[in-house]
mmCIF file of the C-alpha atoms, coordinates in Angstrom:
data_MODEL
# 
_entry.id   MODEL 
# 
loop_
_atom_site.group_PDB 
_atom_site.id 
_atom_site.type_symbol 
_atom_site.label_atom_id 
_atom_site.label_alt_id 
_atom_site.label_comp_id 
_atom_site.label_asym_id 
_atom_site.label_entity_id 
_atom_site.label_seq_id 
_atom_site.pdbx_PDB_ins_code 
_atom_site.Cartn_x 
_atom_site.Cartn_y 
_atom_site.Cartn_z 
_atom_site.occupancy 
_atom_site.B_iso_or_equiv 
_atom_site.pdbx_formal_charge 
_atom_site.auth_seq_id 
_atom_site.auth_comp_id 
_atom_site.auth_asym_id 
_atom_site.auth_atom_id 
_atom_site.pdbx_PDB_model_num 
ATOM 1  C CA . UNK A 1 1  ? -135.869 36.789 96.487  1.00 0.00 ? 1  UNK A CA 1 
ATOM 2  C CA . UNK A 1 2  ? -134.341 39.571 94.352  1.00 0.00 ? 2  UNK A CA 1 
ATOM 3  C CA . UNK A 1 3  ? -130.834 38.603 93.111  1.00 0.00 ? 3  UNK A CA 1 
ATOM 4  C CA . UNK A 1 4  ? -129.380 42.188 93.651  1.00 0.00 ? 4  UNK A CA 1 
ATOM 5  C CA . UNK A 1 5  ? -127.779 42.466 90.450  1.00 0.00 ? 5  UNK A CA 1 
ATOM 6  C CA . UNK A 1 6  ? -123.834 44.157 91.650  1.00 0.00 ? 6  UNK A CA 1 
ATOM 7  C CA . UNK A 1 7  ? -123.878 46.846 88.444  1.00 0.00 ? 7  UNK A CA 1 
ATOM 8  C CA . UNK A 1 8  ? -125.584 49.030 86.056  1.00 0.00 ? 8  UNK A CA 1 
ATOM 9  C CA . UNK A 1 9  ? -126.609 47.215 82.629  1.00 0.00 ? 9  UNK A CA 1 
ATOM 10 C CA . UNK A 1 10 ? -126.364 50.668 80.865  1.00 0.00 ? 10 UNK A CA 1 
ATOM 11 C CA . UNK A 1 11 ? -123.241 52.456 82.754  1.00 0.00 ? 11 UNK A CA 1 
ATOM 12 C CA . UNK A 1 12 ? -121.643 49.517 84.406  1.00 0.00 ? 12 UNK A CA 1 
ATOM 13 C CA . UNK A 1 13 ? -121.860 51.843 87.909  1.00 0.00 ? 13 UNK A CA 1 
ATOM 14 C CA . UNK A 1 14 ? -120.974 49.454 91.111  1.00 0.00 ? 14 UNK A CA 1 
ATOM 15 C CA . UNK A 1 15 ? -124.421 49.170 93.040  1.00 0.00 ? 15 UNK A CA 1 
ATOM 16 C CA . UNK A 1 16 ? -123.838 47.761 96.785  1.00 0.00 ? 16 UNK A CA 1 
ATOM 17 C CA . UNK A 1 17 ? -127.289 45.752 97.502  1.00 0.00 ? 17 UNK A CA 1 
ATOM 18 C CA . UNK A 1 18 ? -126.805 47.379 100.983 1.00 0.00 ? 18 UNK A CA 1 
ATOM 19 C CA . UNK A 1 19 ? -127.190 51.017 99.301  1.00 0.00 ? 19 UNK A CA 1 
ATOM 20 C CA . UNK A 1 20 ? -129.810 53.041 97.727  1.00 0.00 ? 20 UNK A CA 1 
ATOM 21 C CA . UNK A 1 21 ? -129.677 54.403 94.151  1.00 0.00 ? 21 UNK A CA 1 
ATOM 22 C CA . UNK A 1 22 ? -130.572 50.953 92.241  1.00 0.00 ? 22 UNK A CA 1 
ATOM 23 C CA . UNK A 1 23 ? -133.629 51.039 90.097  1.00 0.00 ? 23 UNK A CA 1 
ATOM 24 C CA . UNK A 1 24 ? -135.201 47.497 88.655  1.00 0.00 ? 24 UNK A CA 1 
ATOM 25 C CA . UNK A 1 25 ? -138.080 46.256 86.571  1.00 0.00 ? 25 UNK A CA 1 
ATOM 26 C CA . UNK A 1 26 ? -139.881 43.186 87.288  1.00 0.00 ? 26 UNK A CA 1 
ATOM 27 C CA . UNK A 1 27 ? -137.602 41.026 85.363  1.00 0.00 ? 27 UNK A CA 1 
ATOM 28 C CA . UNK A 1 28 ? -134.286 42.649 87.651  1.00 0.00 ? 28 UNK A CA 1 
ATOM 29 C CA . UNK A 1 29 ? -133.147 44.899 84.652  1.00 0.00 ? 29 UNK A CA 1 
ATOM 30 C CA . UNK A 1 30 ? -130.676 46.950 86.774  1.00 0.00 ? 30 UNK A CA 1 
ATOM 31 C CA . UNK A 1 31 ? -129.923 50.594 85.951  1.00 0.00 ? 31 UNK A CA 1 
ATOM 32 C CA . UNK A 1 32 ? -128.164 53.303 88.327  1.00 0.00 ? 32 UNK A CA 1 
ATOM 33 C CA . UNK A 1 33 ? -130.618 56.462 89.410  1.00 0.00 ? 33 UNK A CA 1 
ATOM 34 C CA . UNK A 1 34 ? -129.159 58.502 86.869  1.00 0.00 ? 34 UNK A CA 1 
ATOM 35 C CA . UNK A 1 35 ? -129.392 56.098 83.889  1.00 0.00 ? 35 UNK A CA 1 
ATOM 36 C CA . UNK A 1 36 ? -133.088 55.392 84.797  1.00 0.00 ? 36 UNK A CA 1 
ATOM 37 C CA . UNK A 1 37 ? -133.673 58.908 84.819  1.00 0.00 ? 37 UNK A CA 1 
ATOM 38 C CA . UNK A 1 38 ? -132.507 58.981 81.000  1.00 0.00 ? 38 UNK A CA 1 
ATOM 39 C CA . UNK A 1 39 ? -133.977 55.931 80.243  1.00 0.00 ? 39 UNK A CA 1 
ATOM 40 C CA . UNK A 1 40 ? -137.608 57.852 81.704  1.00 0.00 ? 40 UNK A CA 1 
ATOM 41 C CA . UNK A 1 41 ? -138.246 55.556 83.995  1.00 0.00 ? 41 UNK A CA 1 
ATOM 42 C CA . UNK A 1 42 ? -138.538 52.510 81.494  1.00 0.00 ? 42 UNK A CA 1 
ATOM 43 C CA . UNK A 1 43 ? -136.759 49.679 81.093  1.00 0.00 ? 43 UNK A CA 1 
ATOM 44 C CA . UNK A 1 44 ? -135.083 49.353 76.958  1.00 0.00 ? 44 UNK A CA 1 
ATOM 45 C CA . UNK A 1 45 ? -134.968 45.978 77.439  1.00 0.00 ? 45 UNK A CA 1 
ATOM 46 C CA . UNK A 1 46 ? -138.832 44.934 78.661  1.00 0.00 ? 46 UNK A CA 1 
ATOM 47 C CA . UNK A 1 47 ? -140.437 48.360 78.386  1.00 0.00 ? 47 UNK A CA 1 
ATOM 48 C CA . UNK A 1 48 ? -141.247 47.567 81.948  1.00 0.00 ? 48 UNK A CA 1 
ATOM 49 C CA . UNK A 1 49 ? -141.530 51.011 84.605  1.00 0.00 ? 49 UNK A CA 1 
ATOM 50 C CA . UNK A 1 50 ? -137.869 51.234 86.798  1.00 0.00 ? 50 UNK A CA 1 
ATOM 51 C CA . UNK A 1 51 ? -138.962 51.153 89.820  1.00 0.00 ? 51 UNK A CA 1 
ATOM 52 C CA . UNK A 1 52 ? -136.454 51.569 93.673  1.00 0.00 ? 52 UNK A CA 1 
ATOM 53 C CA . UNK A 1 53 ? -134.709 48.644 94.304  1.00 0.00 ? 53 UNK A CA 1 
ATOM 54 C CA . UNK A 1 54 ? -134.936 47.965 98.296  1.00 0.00 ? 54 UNK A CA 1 
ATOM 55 C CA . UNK A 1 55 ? -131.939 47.770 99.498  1.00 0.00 ? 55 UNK A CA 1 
ATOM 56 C CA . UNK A 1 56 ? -130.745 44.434 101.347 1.00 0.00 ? 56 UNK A CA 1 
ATOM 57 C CA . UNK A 1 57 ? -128.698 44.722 104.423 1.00 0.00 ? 57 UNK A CA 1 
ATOM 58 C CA . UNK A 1 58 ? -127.167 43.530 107.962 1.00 0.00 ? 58 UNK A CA 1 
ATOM 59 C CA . UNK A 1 59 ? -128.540 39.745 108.614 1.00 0.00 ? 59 UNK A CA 1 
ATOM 60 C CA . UNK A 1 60 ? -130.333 39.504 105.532 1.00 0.00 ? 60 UNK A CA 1 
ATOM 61 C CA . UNK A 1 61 ? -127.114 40.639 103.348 1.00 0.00 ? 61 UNK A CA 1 
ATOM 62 C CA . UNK A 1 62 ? -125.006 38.008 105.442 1.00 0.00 ? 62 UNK A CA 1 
ATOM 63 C CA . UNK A 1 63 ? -127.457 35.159 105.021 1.00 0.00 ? 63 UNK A CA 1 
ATOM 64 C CA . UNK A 1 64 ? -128.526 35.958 101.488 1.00 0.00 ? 64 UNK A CA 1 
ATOM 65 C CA . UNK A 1 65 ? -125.401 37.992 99.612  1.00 0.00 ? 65 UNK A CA 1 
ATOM 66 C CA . UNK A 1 66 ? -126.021 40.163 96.596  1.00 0.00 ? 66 UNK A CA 1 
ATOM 67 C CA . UNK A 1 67 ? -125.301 38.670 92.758  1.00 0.00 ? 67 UNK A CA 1 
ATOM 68 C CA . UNK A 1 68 ? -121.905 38.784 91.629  1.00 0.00 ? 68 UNK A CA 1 
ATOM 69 C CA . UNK A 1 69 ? -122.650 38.415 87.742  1.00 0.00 ? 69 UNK A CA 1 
ATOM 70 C CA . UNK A 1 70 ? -122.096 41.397 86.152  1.00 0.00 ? 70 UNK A CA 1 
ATOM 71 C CA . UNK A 1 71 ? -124.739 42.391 83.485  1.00 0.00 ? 71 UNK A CA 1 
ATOM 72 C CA . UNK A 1 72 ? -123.235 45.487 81.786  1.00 0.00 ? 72 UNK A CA 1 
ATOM 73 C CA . UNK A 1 73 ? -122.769 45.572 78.148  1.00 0.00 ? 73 UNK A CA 1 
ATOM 74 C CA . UNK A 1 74 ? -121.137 47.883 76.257  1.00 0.00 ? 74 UNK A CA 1 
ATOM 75 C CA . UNK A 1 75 ? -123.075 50.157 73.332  1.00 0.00 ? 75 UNK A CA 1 
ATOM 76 C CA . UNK A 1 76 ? -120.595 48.826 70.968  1.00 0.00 ? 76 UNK A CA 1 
ATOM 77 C CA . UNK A 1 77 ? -121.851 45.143 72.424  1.00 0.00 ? 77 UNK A CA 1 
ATOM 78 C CA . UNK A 1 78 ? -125.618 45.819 71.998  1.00 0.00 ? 78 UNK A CA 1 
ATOM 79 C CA . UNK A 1 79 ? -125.541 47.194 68.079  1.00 0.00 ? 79 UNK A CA 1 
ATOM 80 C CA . UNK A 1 80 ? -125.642 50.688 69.314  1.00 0.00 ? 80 UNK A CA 1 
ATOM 81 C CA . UNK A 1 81 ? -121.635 51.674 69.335  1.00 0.00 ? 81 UNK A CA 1 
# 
């Protein structure tokens, strides 16, 4: 089951599991539509392809809720800041 990581690791952009506009690679790297769009589609941590994130709603939200660990890191954070 995908953990539905709450925010982007790049931006830090709130994204509701129960919404589109979350792209992931296999390893749940979680970017917002427009940072995977500048990242081309790949992810800087695995090199893995970004791919649409289903979204998770209704019954299956309520039985199963989203993450609520936060993954974004600043630039200055990573080395690149």
């Amino acid at each position: 089951m995908l953990e539905m990581r709450p925010d982007c690791e790049r931006c830090g952009t709130d994204l509701p599991a129960d919404e589109a506009g979350a792209f992931i690679c296999s390893f749940e790297c979680t970017y917002c539509a427009p940072c995977a769009e500048a990242l081309d589609d790949r992810c800087p941590n695995c090199g893995g392809e970004l791919m649409d994130r289903p979204a998770r709603v209704d019954e299956a939200l309520a039985r199963h809720p989203a993450g609520t660990v936060r993954y974004h890191r600043p630039a200055a954070a990573r080395g690149q800041g």
